[in-house]
ZAMARGU-4260 file (C-alpha; in steps of 0.2 Angstrom, whole numbers, plus 5000, padded with zeros to 4 digits):
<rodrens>
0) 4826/5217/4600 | 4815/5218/4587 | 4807/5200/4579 | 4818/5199/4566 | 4835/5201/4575
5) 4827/5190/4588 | 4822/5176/4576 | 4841/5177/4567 | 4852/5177/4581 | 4843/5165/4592
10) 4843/5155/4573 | 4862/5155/4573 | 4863/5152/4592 | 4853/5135/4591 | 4864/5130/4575
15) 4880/5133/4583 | 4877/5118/4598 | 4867/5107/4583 | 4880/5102/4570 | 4875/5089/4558
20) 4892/5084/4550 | 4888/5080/4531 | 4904/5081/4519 | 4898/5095/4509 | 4897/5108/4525
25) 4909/5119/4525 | 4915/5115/4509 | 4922/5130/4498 | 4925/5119/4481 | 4911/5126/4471
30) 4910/5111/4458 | 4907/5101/4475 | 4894/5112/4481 | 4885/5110/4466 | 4887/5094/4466
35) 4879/5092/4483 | 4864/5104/4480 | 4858/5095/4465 | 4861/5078/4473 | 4848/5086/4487
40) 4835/5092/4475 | 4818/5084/4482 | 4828/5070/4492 | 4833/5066/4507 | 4851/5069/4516
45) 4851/5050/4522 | 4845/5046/4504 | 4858/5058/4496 | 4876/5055/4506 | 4880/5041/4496
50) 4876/5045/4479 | 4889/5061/4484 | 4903/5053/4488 | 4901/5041/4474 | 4902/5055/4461
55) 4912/5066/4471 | 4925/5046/4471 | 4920/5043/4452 | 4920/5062/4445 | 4932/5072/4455
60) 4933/5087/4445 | 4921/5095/4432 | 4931/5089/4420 | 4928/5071/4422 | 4910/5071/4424
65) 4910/5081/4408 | 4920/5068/4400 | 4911/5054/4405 | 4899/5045/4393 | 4878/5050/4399
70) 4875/5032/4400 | 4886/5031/4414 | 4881/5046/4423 | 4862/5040/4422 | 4868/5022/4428
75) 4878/5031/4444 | 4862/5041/4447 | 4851/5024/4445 | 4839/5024/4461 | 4839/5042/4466
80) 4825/5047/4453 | 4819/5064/4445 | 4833/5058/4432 | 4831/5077/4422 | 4844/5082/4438
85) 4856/5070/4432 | 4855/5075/4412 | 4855/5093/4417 | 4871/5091/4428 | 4881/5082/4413
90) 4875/5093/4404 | 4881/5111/4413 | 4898/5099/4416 | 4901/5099/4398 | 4897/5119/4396
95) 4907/5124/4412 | 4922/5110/4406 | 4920/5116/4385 | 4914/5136/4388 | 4920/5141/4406
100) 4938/5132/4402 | 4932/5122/4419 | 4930/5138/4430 | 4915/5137/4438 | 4905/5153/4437
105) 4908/5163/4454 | 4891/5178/4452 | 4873/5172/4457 | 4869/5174/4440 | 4883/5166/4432
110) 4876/5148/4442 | 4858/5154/4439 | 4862/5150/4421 | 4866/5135/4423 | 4856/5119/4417
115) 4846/5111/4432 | 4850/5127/4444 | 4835/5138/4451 | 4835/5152/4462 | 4834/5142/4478
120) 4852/5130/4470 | 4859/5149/4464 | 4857/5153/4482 | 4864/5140/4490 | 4880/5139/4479
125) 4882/5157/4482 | 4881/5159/4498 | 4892/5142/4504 | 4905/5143/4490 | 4908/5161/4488
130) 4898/5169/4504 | 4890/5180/4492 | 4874/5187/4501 | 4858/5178/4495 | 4846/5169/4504
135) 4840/5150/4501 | 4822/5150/4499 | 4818/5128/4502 | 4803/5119/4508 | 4812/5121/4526
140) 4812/5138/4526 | 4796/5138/4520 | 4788/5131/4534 | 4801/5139/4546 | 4795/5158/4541
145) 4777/5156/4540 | 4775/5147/4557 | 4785/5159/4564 | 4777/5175/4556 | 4761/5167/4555
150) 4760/5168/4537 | 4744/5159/4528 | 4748/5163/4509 | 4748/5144/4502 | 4768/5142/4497
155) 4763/5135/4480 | 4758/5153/4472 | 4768/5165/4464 | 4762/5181/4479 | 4770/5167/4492
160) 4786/5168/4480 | 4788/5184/4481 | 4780/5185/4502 | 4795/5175/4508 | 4807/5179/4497
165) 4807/5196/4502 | 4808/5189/4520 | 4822/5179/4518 | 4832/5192/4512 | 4828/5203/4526
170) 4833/5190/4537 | 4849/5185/4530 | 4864/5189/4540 | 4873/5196/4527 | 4890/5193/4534
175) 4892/5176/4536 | 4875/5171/4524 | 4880/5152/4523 | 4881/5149/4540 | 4863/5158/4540
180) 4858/5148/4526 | 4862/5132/4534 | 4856/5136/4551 | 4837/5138/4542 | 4838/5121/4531
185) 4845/5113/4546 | 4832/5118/4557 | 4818/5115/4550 | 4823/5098/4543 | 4827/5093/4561
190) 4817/5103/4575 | 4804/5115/4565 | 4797/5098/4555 | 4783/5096/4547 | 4773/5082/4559
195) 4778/5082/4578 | 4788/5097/4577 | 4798/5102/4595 | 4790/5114/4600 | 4793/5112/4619
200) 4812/5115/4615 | 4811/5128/4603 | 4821/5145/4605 | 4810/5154/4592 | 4792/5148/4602
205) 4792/5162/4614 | 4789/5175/4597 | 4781/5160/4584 | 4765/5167/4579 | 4761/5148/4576
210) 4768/5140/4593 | 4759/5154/4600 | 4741/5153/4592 | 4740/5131/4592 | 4743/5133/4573
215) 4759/5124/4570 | 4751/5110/4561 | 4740/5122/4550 | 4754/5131/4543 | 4762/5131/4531
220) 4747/5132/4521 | 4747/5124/4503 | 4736/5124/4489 | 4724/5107/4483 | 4738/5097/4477
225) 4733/5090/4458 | 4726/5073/4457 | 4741/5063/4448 | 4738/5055/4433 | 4736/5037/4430
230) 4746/5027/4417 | 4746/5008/4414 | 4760/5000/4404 | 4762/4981/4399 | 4782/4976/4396
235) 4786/4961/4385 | 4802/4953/4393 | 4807/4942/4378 | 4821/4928/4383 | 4833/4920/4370
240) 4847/4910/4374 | 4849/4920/4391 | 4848/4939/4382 | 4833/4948/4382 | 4827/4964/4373
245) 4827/4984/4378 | 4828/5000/4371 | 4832/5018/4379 | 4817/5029/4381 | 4817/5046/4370
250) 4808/5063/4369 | 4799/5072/4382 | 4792/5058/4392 | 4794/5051/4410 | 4810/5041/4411
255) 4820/5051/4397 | 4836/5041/4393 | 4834/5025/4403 | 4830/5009/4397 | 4816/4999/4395
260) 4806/4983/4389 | 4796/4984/4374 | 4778/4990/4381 | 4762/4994/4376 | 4753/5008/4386
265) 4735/5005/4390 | 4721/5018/4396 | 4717/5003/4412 | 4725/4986/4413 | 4714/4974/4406
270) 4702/4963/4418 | 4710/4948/4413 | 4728/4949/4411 | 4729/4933/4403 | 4726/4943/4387
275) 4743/4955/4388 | 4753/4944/4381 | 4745/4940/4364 | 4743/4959/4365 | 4762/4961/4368
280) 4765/4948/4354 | 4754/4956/4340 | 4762/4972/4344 | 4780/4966/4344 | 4778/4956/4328
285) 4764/4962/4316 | 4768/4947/4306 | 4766/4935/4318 | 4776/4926/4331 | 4789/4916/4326
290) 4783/4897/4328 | 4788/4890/4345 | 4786/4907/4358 | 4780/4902/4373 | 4773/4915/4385
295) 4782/4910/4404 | 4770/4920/4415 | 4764/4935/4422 | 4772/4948/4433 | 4758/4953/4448
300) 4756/4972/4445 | 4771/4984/4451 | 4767/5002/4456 | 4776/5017/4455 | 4771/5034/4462
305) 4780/5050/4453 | 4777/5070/4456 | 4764/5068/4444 | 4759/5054/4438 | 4756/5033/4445
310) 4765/5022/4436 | 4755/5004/4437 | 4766/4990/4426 | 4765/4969/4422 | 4779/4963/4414
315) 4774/4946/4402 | 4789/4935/4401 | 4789/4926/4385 | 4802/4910/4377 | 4808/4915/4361
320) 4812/4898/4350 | 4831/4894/4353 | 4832/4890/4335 | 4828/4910/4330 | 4840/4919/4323
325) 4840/4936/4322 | 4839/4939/4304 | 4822/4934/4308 | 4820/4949/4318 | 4821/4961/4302
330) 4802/4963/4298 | 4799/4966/4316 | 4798/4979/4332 | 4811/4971/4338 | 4825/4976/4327
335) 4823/4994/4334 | 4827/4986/4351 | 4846/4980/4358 | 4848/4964/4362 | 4858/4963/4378
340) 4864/4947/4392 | 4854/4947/4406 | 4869/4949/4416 | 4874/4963/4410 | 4855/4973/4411
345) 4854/4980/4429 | 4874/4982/4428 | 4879/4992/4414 | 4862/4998/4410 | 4850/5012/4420
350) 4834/5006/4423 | 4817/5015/4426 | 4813/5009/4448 | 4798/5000/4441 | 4808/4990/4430
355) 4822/4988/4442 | 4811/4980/4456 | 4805/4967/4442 | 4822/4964/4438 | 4829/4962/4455
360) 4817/4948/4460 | 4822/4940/4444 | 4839/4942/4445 | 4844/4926/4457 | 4832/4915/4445
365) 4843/4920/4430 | 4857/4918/4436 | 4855/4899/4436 | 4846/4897/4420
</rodrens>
């Protein structure tokens, strides 16, 4: 039996008496395939299961998450981040529900087109909805295939691309390829992991290059990962007669389409944050502050670490006068802003993580004030 045979059928043999029962498995309904593939784009299975059957409950068809407003979807998705998933799912909702009459597309390349779906997603899809012949190419089967082939191309350049997927395909059992396809994901995410894999209990260890040579915890190999970049932001949270103030982030930017505090974004935070406030103030209102504002206090710093960047925020809570009406807001920042019950922020509203810890161990004090 030569490697390859050996590698696939003693794959398939371990992933027959290790089961892992998740709601999508075995599923045959493309639209929920999808749904579960993006859903488990950079996150965990534990992390995932309940944001899939909450828009598998709330969206049963394609139809309906298409119909629902983005707002919504965003506020469904709040928590699970990398939020560009959940705009790009609405939006190949709406072509697959408006262009597609609802079918969903049933070639590799009709789901490659979609909005949000790469190669590995087409894959997937492919293989577990329609048992179409393509192989999954993840971070699981990644590490799988070079520590068993002994590869030490760093994953994270185009020749690797190219390297493995030419492997995988090779390797694919092309009569029952989702079955394959899970078998990989599965196994590496569970025995062929990436600290403290079981390698005592392997079936593959008797041919792993890697299990064979002491190099399990060298591959695979990666290239230097880029320094992330650091990004201060100071957030105004203005309170008037139990509303406060927020607008929804636009363009290109981190956080596209959620909400925010009016902010000002700062090359480092200040040595004394005692000075934010006034800075907040004369930014918000270039005129002045209407007589009577009092700044409440400080936030300590919040941090938030995304793919590429560290988010480091204070939020300044400052009184407006209870007197103020809101025609006074006209020749201001603020008017550019929605004015919203605090109740109603975190509930109707999706909110950046940063934001949402703030708000969160606010919550219980305004809900009493």
């Amino acid at each position: 039996m030569d490697n390859h045979s050996f590698f696939r059928d003693k794959l398939l043999e371990w992933h027959a008496g290790h089961l892992r029962p998740m709601p999508w498995k075995g599923e045959r309904n493309p639209y929920k395939v999808w749904l579960s593939e993006i859903i488990l784009q950079q996150t965990r299975v534990e992390q995932g299961l309940p944001y899939y059957e909450k828009f598998v409950a709330a969206y049963p068809t394609v139809h309906h998450l298409a119909a629902a407003p983005e707002d919504e979807v965003l506020k469904n998705w709040e928590g699970l981040g990398y939020y560009s998933r959940a705009r790009n799912l609405h939006a190949a909702a709406k072509y697959i529900a408006g262009e597609l009459s609802g079918k969903f597309p049933d070639t590799y390349e009709g789901i490659r087109a979609l909005k949000g779906v790469g190669d590995y997603t087409a894959a997937a899809i492919a293989s577990f909805a329609y048992d179409l012949p393509y192989a999954v190419l993840d971070g699981n089967v990644y590490r799988v295939l070079a520590r068993f082939f002994g590869i030490h191309t760093p994953t994270d350049t185009p020749a690797a691309k190219k390297t493995f997927a030419a492997l995988a395909a090779k390797l694919l059992d092309t009569a029952k390829p989702g079955a394959y396809n899970q078998a990989i994901m599965d196994f590496g995410a569970t025995h062929c992991t990436p600290r403290q894999a079981a390698c005592p209990s392997c079936p593959l260890r008797e041919h792993c290059v890697a299990c064979q040579s002491g190099m399990v915890n060298a591959l695979p190999v990666k290239s230097k990962t880029p320094e992330k970049k650091d990004r201060f932001f100071a957030y105004a949270v203005f309170y008037h007669h139990h509303h406060t103030w927020v607008r929804q982030r636009n363009g290109k930017d981190i956080w596209q389409n959620l909400y925010e505090f009016p902010l000002i974004e700062l090359p480092a935070l200040p040595a004394d944050p005692a000075a934010l406030p006034e800075m907040l103030l004369r930014h918000c209102f270039p005129g002045g502050a209407p007589p009577g504002t009092q700044i409440r206090g400080i936030s300590r710093p919040y941090r938030q670490t995304l793919t590429h960047r560290v988010v480091t925020a204070v939020f300044c809570e400052i009184d407006l006068p209870e007197s103020l009406e809101m025609v006074d807001f006209q020749k201001n920042i603020l008017e550019n802003y929605q004015r919203i019950e605090h109740f109603k922020l975190k509930k109707i509203l999706a909110l950046p993580r940063i934001i949402d810890w703030f708000w969160q161990e606010k919550d219980v004090t305004l809900r009493f004030k």
